[in-house]
C-alpha positions in Angstrom: 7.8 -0.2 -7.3 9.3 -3.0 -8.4 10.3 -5.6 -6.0 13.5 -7.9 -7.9 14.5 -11.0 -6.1 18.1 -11.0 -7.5 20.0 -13.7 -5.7 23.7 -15.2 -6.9 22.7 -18.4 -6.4 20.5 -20.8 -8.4 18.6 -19.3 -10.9 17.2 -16.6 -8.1 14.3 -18.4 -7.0 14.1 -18.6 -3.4 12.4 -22.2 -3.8 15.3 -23.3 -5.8 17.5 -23.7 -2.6 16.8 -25.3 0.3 18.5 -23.0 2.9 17.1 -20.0 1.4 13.4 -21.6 0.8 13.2 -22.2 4.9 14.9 -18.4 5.7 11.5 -17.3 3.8 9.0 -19.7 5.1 10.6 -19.3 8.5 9.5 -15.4 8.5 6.7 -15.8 6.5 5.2 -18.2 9.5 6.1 -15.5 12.4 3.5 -13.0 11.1 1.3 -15.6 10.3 1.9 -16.6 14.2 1.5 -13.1 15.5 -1.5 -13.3 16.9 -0.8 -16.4 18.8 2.1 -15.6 20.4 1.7 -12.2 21.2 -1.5 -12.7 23.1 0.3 -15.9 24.8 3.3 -14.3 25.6 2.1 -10.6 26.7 -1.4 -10.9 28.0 -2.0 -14.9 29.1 1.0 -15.4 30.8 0.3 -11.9 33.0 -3.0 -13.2 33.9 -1.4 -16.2 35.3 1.1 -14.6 37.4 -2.2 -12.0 38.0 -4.0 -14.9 39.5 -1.2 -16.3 41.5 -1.5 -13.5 43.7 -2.9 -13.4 47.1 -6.7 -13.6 46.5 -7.3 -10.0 47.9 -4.2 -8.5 46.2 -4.7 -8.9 42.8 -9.1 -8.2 43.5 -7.5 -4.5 44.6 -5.5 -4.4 41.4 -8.9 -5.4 39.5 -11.0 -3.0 40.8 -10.9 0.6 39.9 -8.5 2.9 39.9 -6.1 -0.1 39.1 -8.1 -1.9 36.5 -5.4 -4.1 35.8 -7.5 -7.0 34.1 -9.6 -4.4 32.2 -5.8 -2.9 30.8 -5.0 -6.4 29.6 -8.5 -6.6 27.8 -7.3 -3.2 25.9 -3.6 -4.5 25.2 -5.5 -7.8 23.7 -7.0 -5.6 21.9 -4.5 -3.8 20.3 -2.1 -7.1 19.9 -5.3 -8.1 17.3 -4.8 -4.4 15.9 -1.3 -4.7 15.3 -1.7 -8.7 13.9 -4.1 -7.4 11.2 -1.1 -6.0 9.8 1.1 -9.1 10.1 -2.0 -11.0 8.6 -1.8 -8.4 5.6 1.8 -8.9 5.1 1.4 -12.7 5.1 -1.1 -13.0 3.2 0.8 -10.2 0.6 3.6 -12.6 0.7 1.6 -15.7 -0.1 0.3 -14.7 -3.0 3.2 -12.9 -4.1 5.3 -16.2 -4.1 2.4 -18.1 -5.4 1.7 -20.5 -2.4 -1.9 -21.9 -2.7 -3.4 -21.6 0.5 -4.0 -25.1 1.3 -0.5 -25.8 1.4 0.9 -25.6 4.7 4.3 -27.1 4.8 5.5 -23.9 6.4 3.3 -23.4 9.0 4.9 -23.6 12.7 8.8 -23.3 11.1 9.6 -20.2 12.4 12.3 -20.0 15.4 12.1 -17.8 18.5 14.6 -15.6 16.8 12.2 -15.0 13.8 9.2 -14.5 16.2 11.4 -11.4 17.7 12.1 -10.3 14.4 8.3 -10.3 13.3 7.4 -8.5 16.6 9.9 -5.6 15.8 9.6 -5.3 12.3 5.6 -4.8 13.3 7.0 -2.2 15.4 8.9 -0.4 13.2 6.2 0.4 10.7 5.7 3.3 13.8 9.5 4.7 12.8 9.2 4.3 9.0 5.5 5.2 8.2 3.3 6.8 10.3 3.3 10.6 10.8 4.5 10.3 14.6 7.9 8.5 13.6 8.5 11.7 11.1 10.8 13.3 14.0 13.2 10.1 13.7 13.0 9.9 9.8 13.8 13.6 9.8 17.0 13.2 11.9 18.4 9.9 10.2 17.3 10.5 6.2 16.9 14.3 6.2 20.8 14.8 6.2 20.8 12.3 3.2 18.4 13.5 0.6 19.9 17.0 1.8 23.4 15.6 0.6 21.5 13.8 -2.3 19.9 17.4 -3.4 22.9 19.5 -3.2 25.4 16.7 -4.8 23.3 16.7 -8.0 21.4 19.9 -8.2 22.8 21.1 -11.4 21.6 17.8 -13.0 18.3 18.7 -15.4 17.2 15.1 -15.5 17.0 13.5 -11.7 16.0 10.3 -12.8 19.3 10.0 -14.7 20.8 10.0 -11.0 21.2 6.2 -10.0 21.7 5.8 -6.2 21.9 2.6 -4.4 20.8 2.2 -0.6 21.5 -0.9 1.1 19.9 -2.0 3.9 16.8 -0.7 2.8 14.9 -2.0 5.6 10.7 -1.0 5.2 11.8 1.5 2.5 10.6 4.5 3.3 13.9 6.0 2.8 14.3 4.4 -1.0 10.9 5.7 -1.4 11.5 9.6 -0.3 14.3 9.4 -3.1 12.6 8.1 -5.7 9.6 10.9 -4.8 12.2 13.7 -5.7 12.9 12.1 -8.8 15.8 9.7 -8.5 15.8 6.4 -10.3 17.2 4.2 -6.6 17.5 1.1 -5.8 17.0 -0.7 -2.7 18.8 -4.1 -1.0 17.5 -6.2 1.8 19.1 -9.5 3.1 15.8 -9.9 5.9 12.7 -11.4 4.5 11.1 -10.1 7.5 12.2 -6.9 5.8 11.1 -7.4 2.6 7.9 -9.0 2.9 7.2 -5.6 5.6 8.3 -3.3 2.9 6.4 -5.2 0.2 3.1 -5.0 1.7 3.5 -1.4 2.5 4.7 -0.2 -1.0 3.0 -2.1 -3.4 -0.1 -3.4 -1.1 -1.8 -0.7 1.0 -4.8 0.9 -0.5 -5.1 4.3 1.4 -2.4 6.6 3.6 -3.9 6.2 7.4 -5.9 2.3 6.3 -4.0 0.5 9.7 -4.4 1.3 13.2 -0.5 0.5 14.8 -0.3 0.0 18.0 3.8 0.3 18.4 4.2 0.0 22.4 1.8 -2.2 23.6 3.6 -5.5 24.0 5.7 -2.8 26.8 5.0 -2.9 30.2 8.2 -1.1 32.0 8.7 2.4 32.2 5.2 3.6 31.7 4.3 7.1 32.8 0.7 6.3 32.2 -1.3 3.4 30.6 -1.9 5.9 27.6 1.4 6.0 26.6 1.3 2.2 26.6 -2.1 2.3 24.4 -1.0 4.9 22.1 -2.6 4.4 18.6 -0.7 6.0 14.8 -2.2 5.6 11.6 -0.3 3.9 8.9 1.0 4.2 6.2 0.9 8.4 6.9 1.3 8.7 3.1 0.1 6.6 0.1 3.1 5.4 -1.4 1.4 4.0 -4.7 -0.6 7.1 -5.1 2.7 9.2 -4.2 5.0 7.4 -6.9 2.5 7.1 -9.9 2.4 11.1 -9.5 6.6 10.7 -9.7 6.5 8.7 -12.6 3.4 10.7 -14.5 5.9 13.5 -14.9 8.3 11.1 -16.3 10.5 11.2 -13.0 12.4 8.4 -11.0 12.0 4.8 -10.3 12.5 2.8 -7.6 13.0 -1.5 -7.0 14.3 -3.3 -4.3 16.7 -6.4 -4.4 16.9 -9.4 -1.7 20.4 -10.1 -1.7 23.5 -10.5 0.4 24.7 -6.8 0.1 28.3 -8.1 -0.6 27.5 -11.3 -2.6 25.3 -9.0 -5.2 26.6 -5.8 -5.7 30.8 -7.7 -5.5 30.0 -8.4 -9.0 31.4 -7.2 -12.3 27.8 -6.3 -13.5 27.6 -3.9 -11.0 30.8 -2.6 -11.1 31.0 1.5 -11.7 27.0 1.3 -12.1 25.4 3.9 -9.5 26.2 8.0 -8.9 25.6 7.8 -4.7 25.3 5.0 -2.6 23.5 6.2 0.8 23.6 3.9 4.1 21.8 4.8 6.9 21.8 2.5 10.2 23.7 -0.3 7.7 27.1 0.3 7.9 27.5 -2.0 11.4 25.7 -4.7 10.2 29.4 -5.6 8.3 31.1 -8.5 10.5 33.9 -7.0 8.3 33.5 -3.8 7.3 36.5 -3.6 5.0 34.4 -5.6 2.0 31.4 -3.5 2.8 33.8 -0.4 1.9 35.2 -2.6 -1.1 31.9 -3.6 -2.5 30.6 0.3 -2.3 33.9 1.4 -4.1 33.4 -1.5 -6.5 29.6 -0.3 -7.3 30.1 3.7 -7.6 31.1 5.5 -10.4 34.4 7.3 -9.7 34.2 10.6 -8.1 30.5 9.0 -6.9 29.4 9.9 -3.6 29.0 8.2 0.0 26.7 9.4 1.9 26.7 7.7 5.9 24.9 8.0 8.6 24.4 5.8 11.7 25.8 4.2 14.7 28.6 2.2 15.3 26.8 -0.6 17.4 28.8 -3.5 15.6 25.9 -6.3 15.3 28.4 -9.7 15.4 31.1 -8.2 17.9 29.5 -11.0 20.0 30.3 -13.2 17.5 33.0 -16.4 18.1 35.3 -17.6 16.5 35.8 -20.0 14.1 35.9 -23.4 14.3 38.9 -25.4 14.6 38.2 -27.3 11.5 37.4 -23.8 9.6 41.0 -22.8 10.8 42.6 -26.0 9.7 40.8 -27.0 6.4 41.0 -23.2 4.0 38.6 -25.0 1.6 35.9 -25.5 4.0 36.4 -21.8 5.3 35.9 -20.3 1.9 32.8 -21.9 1.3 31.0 -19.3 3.3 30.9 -16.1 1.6 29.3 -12.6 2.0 28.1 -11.9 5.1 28.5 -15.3 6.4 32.2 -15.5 5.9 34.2 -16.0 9.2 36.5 -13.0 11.1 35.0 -10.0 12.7 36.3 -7.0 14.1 35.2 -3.2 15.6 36.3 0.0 15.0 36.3 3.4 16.8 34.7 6.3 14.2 38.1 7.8 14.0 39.6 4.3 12.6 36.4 3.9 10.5 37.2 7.2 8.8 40.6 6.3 8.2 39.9 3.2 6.6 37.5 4.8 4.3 40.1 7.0 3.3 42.7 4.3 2.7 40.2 2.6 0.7 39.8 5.1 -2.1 37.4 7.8 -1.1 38.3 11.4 -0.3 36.1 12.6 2.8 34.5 15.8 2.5 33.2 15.7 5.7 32.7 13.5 9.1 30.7 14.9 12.1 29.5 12.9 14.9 25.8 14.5 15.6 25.8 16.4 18.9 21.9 15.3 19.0 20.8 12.2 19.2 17.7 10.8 18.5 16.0 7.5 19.3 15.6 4.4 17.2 11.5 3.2 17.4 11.7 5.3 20.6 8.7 5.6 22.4 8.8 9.2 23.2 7.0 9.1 26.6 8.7 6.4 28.2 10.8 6.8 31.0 14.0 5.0 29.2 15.5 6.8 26.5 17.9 5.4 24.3 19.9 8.0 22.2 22.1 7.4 19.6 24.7 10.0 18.0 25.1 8.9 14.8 28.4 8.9 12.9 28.0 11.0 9.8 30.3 11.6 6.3 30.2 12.1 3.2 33.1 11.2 0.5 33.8 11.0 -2.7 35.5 7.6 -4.7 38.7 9.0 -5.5 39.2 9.4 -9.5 41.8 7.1 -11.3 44.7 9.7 -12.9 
């Protein structure tokens, strides 16, 4: 795969703006700190509150059948597991953007926020690629590649097929396209996300290479300790073994782009360029969701297909509003752009689908699924949140 850093700013280097050059080092310094705050934050801090119990309390809890100390020696354990990964993925990234490793201007710049975002993205290696997370994959990109195989199945040449998915995330979806035989392309905004999905594609040596452990930093709603400890194997496939086979026969190809969805694929290069865009779990991410329908319009080919699925859990309906001097100064305003441009707002699915057809496409059909499935659900726990995603397909409405 190839991984493009295609940015409309500067001359796409990362380290050629200032903003973007701390956004990187910022979540390239939360897997490097992993280790450290996972074990501070999951297994220290219980032992302190352990040992702040009454003396015979927590030697009761100690001792067997409890074994509480003992269960924090196995969770340390597995936080060590799990930060072997983020230590790959660093140093991946490291030498990917050329740092020398004595340099260590970013060390300790990474924010609570981007500590969180390491921690999950960790976490969602379980959904994306390891054999257990196959139900979930199953239930969110089987409906697309089914939409993707019957929309072009009279089409001798797949990798003549161009489709486009945005918010590509650890792309394993961009990845099960390109396998049969689609030339895709993937788009990211989160370096957390890319430098993840980096490592994974282009890095790992061998399917089943990591021990994940995906629910050990949990400690409510545990049946059993087991479920807590619970050990996958990833990456469940190869994906460099997997894709040289694809392109041996002379099929697809695959890249991903780190870019501001709107910001990149707004412009008049891309304009009419791809056959099906697919967004899965992406389309609520839009604080306005109107120039995430204009810049798909914009980037298909008329009579192209749209293929949806995913919540509607609107990501900045907590968002404020402006400022007063963004409401009184326009200029100022309009110097934020893409995602970061001011004004939000939520729909209900019925008003989504409405919008998309006043936008240009044609629907050709719109379910709500009846069952739900999980996002990086742990399947055992006693807390299960379900979503029902919203799913359509339509077709960008050809010009008379």
């Amino acid at each position: 795969m190839s991984w493009k850093e295609d940015k409309p700013r500067g001359d796409g280097d990362p380290f050629s703006d200032p903003d973007e050059k701390r956004v990187l080092f910022a979540a390239l310094d939360s897997f490097r700190q992993y280790r450290k705050i996972a074990h501070y934050n999951v297994t220290h801090r219980r032992r302190q509150n352990f040992y702040a119990l009454p003396t015979g309390q927590w030697q009761m809890l100690a001792a067997s059948p409890f074994d509480v100390l003992a269960n924090l020696d196995r969770v340390d354990e597995a936080i060590d597991s799990n930060a072997d990964i983020a230590s790959e993925v660093t140093a991946t990234a490291v030498e990917s953007f050329g740092l020398q490793s004595s340099w260590t201007d970013w060390y300790d710049t990474a924010t609570a926020s981007d500590l969180d975002k390491a921690r999950l993205t960790i976490r969602q290696f379980y959904r994306d690629w390891s054999a257990e997370g196959a139900d979930e994959r199953r239930a969110c990109y089987g409906p697309v590649l089914s939409v993707i195989a019957d929309t072009f199945s009279k089409v001798n040449d797949k990798s003549e097929v161009k489709v486009l998915v945005p918010g590509a995330g650890l792309g394993r979806l961009v990845y099960e396209i390109c396998k049969t035989g689609y030339t895709v392309e993937g788009n990211e905004i989160s370096y957390h996300q890319l430098l993840a999905s980096n490592w994974v594609l282009n890095h790992t040596r061998a399917n089943l290479q990591f021990n994940l452990y995906p629910f050990a930093l949990d400690f409510s709603n545990l049946v059993s300790r087991k479920h807590q400890l619970k050990t996958v194997k990833i990456p469940d496939v190869h994906p460099g073994t997997e894709l040289n086979a694809v392109d041996a026969i002379g099929g697809g190809r695959m890249s991903m782009t780190a870019s501001d969805f709107l910001l990149l694929y707004g412009d008049e290069e891309h304009k009419d360029m791809f056959d099906a865009v697919a967004t899965v779990f992406f389309i609520d991410t839009a604080p306005n969701v109107i120039r995430y329908i204009e810049t798909i319009h914009r980037c298909l080919k008329a009579g192209g297909t749209w293929i949806n699925l995913g919540p509607l859990l609107w990501h900045f309906a907590e968002r404020g509003p402006a400022e007063p001097d963004e409401v009184t100064r326009p200029s100022e305003r309009e110097e934020k752009t893409g995602i970061e441009a001011p004004g939000s707002f939520e729909l209900t699915h019925e008003e989504l689908l409405l919008l998309v057809e006043t936008m240009g496409f044609d629907l050709t059909m719109h379910d709500v699924t009846k069952d739900g499935k999980g996002y990086i659900q742990n399947p055992d726990s006693m807390l299960q949140n379900i979503y029902r995603p919203s799913h359509w397909v339509a077709k960008k409405k050809v010009k008379p």
